[in-house]
C-alpha positions in Angstrom: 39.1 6.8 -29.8 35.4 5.5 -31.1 32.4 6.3 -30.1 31.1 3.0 -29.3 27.3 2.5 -28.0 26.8 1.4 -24.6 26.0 -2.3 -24.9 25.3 -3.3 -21.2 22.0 -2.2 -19.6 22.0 -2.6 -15.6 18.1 -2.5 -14.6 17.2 -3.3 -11.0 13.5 -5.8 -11.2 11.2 -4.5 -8.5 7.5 -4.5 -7.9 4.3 -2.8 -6.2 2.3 -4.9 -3.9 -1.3 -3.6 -2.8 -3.6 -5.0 -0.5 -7.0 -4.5 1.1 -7.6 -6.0 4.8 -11.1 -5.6 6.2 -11.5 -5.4 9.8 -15.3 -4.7 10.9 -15.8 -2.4 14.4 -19.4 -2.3 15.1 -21.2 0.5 17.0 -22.0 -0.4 20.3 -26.2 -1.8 20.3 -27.5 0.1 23.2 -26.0 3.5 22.9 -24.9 3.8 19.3 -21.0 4.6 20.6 -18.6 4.4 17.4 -16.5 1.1 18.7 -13.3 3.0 18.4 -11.8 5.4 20.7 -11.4 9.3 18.7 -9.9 12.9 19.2 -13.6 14.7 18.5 -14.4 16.5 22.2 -18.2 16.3 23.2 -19.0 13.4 20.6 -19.3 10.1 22.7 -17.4 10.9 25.5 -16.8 7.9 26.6 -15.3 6.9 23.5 -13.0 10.3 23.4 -9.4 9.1 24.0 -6.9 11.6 22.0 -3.7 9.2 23.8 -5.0 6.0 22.2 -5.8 7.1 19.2 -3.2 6.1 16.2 -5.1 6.4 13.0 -9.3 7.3 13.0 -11.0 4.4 13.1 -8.1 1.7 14.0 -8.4 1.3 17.4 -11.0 -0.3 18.6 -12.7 0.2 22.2 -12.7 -3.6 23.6 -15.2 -5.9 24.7 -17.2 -3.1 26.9 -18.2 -0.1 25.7 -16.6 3.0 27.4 -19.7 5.5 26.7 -22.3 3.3 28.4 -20.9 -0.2 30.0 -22.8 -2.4 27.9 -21.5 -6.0 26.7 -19.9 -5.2 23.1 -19.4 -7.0 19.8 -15.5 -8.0 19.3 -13.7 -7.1 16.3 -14.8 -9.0 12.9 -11.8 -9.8 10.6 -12.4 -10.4 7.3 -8.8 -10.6 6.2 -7.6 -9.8 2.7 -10.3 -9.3 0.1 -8.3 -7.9 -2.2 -4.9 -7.8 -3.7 -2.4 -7.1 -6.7 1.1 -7.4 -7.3 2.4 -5.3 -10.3 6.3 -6.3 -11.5 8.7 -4.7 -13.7 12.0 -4.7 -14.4 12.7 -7.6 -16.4 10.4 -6.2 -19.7 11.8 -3.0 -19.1 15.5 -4.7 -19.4 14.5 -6.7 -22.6 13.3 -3.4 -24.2 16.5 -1.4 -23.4 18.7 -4.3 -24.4 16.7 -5.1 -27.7 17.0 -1.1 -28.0 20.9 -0.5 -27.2 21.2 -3.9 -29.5 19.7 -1.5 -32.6 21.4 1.8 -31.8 25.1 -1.0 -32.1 24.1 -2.2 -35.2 22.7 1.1 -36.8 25.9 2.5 -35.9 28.2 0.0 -37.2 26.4 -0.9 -40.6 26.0 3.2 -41.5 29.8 4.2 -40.6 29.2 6.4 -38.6 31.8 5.8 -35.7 35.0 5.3 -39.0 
């Protein structure tokens, strides 16, 4: 039995995508109320809603402001402003083959598997 190198590399290609959407929530004008319900007790009460809150920040109050009944700004999406995509796989594949390819030929040319 040899000891023959492996000559088949199996590498899976994948990738990291990051993104960052802006969504603007404006304080309300007349009493300075956050725009977003929150979980902090005495802090604009109106505003304090522990059950709708799902991430600090992310849930805004609506079109009337909860701490005083004034008329409110909506929601301002900006959208994406910024993205990447990072891939790998394929160089990584390459690299081991090219790699796996030298180890066969080192090994055959030195005699080292006779």
């Amino acid at each position: 039995m040899t000891n023959q190198p492996r000559t088949q590399v199996d590498v899976v290609a994948g990738g990291i995508k990051s993104r960052l959407v802006v969504n603007v929530i404006r304080a309300c004008g007349k009493c300075g109320a956050p725009g977003f319900w929150h979980n902090t007790p005495g802090v604009n009460v109106g505003c304090y809603a522990p059950e709708r809150v799902t991430k600090l920040g992310e849930d805004p109050v609506g079109p009337v402001c909860p701490n005083c009944g004034a008329e409110r700004e909506t929601m301002e999406p900006h959208g994406v402003v910024w993205q990447r995509t990072i891939k790998f796989g394929r160089t990584i594949k390459d690299s081991l083959k090219a790699a796996v390819g030298s180890l066969g030929r080192f090994f055959t040319s030195s005699g080292a598997n006779q």
